[in-house]
C-alpha positions as CSV (number, residue, x, y, z in Angstrom):
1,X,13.9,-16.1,9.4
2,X,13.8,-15.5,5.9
3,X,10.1,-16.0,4.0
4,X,10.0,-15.0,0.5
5,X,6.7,-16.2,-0.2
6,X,5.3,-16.1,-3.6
7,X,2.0,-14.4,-4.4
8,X,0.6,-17.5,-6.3
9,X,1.4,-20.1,-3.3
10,X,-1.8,-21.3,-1.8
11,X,-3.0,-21.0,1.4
12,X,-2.3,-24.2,2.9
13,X,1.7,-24.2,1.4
14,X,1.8,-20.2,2.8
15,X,1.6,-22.2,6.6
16,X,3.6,-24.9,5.8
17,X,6.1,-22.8,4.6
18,X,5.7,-20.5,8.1
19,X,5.7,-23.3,9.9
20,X,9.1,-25.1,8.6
21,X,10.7,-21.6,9.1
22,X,9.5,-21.4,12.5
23,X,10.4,-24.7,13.5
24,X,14.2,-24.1,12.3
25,X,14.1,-21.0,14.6
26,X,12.9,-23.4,17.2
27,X,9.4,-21.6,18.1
28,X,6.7,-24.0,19.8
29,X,3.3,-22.9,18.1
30,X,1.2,-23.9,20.9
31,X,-2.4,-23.1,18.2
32,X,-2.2,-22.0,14.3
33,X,-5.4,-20.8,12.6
34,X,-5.5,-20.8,9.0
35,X,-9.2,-20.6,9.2
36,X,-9.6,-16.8,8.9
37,X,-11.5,-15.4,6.2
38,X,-8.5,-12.6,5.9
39,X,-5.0,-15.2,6.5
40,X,-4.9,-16.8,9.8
41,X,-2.2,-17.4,12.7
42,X,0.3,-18.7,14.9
43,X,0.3,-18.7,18.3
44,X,4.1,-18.8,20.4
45,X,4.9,-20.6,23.7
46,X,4.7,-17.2,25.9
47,X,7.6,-19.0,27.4
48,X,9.3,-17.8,24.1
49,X,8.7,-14.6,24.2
50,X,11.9,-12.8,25.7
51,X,13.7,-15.2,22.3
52,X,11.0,-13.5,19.9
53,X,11.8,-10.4,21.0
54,X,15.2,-11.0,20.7
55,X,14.8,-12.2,16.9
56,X,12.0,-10.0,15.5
57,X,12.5,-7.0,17.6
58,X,16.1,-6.6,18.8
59,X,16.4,-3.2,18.7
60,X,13.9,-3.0,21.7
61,X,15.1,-3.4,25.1
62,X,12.9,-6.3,27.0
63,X,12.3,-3.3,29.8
64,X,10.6,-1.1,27.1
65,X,8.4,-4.3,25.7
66,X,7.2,-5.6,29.0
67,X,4.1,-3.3,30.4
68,X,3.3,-6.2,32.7
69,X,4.6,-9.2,33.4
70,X,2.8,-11.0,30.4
71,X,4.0,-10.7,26.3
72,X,2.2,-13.0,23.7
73,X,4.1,-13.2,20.3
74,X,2.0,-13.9,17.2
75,X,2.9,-14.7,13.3
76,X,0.0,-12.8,11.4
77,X,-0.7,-13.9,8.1
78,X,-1.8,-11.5,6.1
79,X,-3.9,-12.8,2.4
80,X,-4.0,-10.1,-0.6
81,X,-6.1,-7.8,-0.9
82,X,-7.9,-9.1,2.9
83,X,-8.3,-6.7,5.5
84,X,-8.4,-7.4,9.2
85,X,-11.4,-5.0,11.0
86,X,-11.1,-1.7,12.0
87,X,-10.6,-2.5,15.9
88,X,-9.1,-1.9,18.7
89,X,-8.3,-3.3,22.9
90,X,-9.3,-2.3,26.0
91,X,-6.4,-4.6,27.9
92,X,-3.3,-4.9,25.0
93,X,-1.0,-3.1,23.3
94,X,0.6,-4.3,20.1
95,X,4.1,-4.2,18.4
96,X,4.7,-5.1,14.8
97,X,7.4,-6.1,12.3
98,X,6.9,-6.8,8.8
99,X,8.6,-9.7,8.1
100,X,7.7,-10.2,4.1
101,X,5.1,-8.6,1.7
102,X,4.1,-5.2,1.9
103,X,1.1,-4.5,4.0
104,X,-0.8,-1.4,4.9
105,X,-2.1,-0.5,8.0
106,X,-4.5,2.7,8.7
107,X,-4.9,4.1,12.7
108,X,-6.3,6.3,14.9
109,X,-7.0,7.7,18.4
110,X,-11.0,8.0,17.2
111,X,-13.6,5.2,15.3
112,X,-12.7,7.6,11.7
113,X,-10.3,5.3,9.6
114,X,-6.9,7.5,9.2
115,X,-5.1,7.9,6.6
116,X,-3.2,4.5,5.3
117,X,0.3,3.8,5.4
118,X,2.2,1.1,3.3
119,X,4.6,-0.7,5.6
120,X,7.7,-2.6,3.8
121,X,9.2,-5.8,5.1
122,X,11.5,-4.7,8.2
123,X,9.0,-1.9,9.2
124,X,8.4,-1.6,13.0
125,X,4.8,-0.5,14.1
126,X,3.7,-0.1,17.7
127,X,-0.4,0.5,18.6
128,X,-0.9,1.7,22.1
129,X,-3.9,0.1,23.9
130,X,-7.2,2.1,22.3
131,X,-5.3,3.0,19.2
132,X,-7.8,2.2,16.3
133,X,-6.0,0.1,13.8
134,X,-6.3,-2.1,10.7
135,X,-4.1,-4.5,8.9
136,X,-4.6,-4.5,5.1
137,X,-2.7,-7.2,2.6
138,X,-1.8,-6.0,-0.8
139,X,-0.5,-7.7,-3.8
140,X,1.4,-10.2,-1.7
141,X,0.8,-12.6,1.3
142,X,1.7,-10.1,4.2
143,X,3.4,-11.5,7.3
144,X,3.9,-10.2,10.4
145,X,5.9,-10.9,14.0
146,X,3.3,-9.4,16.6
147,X,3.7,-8.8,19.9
148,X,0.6,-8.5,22.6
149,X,1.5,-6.0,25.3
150,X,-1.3,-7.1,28.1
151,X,-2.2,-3.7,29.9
152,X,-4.1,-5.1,32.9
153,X,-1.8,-8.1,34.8
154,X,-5.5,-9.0,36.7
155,X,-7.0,-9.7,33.2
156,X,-4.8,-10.4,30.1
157,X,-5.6,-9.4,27.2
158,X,-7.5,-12.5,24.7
159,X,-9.2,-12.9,21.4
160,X,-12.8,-11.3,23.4
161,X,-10.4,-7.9,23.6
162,X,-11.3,-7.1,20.2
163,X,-13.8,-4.6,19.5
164,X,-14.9,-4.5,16.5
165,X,-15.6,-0.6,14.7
166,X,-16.3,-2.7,10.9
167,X,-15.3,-5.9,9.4
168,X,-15.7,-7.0,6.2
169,X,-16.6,-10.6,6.9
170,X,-19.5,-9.7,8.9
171,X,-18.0,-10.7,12.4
């Protein structure tokens, strides 16, 4: 999927642009969300999710994604200069990619922010379920193929697993 966005492109063009690219790779967004004070996002058909593996992470076996029975892939989009809040999950794990722009992302096992590391398009990431993270857009738009790893098969991981530590929009 190749998305060489432009730093100037508004908003709106950013997810049409997403959105074209993700339709010619045949994804089915099943919700988008461009409503986010830091970018917004796009929701995959979980049905999908062995095929986004397979095209954003291929260098994972399916065996070492799967914790349960339940994956849920995700295009972050990333504005510059936002930043997602310091958070973290009680029921998910995450894997990244950087698919275009350079992002930053700080972590760690306790609430302190660590140290923060720039991440280039084609970077992998992987946050382990309490792992402390936050995603951080630079100069560019930053996007990102995600991939929720639900912990607990009784009770999947959803947008209420997000605690919260410090956000900048007051949420």
């Amino acid at each position: 999927m190749n998305l060489n966005i432009p730093n100037t492109l508004e908003k709106s063009a950013v997810f049409e642009q997403i959105a074209a690219a993700l339709k010619q790779e045949n994804f089915t967004v099943i919700k988008q969300d461009e409503t986010r004070p830091w970018g917004g996002f796009f929701v995959i058909d979980e049905s999908q999710a062995a095929a986004f593996a397979a095209k954003f992470f291929p260098h994972l076996a399916m065996d070492s994604i799967r914790i349960t029975n339940k994956l849920s892939p995700k295009i972050l989009v990333v504005a510059p200069t936002k930043r997602l809040s310091w958070q973290f999950h009680h029921r998910r794990a995450e894997i990244w990619k950087i698919l275009s722009g350079v992002v930053c992302v700080k972590t760690s096992l306790t609430n302190e922010e660590g140290e923060i590391q720039e991440l280039q398009p084609g970077t992998f990431r992987q946050m382990d379920k309490g792992e402390r993270h936050r995603l951080v857009g630079l100069d560019s738009w930053g996007i990102v193929a995600e991939i929720w790893q639900h912990t607990d098969p009784e009770n999947p991981s959803d947008e209420d697993d997000i605690v919260r530590l410090q956000d900048d929009f007051g949420r």
